[in-house]
C-alpha positions as CSV (number, residue, x, y, z in Angstrom):
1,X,-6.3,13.2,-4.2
2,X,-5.9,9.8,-2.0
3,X,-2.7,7.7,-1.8
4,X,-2.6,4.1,-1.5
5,X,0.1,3.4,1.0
6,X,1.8,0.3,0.9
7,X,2.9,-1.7,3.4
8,X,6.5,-1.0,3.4
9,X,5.9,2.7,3.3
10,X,4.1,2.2,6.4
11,X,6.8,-0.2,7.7
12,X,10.3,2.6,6.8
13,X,8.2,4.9,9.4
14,X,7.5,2.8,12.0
15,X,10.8,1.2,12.2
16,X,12.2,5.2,13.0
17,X,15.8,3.7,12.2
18,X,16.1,6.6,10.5
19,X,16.9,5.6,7.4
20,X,14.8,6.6,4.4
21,X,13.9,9.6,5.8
22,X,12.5,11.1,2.6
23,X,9.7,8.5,2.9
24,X,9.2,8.9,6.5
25,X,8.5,12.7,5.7
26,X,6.4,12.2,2.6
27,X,4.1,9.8,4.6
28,X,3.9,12.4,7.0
29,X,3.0,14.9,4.6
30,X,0.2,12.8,3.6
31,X,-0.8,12.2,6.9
32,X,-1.1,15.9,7.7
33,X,-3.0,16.6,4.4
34,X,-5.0,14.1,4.9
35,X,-4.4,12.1,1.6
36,X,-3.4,8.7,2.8
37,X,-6.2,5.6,2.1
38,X,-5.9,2.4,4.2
39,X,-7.2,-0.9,2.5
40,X,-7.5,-3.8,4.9
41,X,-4.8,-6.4,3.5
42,X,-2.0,-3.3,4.4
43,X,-4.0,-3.0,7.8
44,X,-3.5,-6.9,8.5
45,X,0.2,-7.2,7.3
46,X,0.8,-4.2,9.7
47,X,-0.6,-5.8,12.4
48,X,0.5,-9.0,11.8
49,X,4.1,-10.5,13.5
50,X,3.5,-8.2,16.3
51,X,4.6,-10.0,19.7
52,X,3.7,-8.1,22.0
53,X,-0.2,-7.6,23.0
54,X,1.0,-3.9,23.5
55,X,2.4,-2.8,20.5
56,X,-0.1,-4.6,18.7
57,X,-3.2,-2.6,20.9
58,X,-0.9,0.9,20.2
59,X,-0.5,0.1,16.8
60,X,-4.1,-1.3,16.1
61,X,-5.1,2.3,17.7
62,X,-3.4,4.3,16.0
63,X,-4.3,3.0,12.6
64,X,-7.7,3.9,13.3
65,X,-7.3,6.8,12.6
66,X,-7.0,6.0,8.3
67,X,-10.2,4.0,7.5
68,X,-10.7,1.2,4.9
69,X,-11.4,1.4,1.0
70,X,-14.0,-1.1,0.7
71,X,-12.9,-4.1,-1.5
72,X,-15.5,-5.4,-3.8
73,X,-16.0,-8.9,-5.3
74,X,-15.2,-6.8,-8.7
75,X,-11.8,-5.6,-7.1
76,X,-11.0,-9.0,-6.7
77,X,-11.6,-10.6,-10.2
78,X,-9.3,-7.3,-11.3
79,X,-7.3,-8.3,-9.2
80,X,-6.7,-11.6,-10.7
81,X,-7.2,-10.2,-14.0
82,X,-4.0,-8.2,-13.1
83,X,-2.3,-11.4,-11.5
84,X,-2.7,-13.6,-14.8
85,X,-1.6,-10.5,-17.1
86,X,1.7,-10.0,-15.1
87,X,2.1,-13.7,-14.8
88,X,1.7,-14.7,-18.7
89,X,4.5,-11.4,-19.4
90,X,6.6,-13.2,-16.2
91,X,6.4,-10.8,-13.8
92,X,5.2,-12.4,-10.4
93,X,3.5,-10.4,-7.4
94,X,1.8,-11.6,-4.8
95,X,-2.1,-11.4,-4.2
96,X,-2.2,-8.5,-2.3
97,X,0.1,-6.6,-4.6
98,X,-2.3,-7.0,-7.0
99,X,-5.3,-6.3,-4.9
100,X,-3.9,-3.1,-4.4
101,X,-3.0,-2.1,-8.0
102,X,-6.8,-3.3,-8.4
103,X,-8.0,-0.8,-6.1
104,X,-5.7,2.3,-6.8
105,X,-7.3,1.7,-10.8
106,X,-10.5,1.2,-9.7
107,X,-9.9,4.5,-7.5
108,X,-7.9,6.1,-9.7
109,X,-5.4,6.2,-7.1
110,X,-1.9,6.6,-6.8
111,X,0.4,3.7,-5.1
112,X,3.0,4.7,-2.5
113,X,5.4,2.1,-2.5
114,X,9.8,1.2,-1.8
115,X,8.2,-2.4,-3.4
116,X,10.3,-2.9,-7.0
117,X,7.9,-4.9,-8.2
118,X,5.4,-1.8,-9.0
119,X,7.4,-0.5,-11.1
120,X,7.4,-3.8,-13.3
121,X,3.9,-4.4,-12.9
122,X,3.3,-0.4,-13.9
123,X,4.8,-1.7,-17.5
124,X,1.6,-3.6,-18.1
125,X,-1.0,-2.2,-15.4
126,X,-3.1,1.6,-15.6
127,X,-1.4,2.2,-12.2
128,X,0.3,5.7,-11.1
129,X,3.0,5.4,-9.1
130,X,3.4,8.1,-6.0
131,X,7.3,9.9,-5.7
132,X,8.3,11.3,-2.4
133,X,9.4,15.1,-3.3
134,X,12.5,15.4,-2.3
């Protein structure tokens, strides 16, 4: 089964501060077992903030390497289905948040994330939160 990574999943690794090495390793446990799905807005706030053209070509490269999840104009209106469910319970996200929580549903996907916020919106939402193993 595919894992949605999150972006600050993807972020703990690439830092290599080594801290939160439990998620570095589960990532690259899904890495090796080929069980991590991309989706473009994770893709884009990867990318973006990079300063140097470099790091930005290296990393643009590398992420190749985990193709897209097409998003659909139906992933989007669950989506904001999701958004104004949360909202009207008070629990904010952002847009992308909730794109992602559309698409692991519509995929029946799991969502790796550090993001606190899942775990609210997993009160009111049909998503499945990932656990690294320890």
């Amino acid at each position: 089964m595919k894992i949605l990574v999150d972006t600050c999943v993807w972020s703990l690794a690439l830092r290599r501060d080594g801290k939160e090495t439990a998620h570095i390793a589960e990532l690259q446990n899904l890495i090796l077992d080929h069980r991590v799905q991309m989706v473009g807005p994770v893709r884009q706030e990867l990318l973006s903030g990079i300063r140097q053209e470099t790091q930005f070509q290296r990393l643009e490269k590398n992420l190749r390497s985990f193709p897209d999840l097409p998003i659909t104009t139906a992933d989007h209106v669950l989506a904001a289905r999701f958004f104004n469910l949360c909202r009207s319970k008070g629990i904010q996200g952002s847009n992308t948040d909730f794109l992602i929580c559309a698409l692991a549903t519509q995929h029946k996907m799991p969502i790796y994330t550090t993001d606190n916020d899942f775990t609210h919106f997993a009160k009111l939402l049909p998503i499945i939160l990932h656990q690294a193993k320890s």
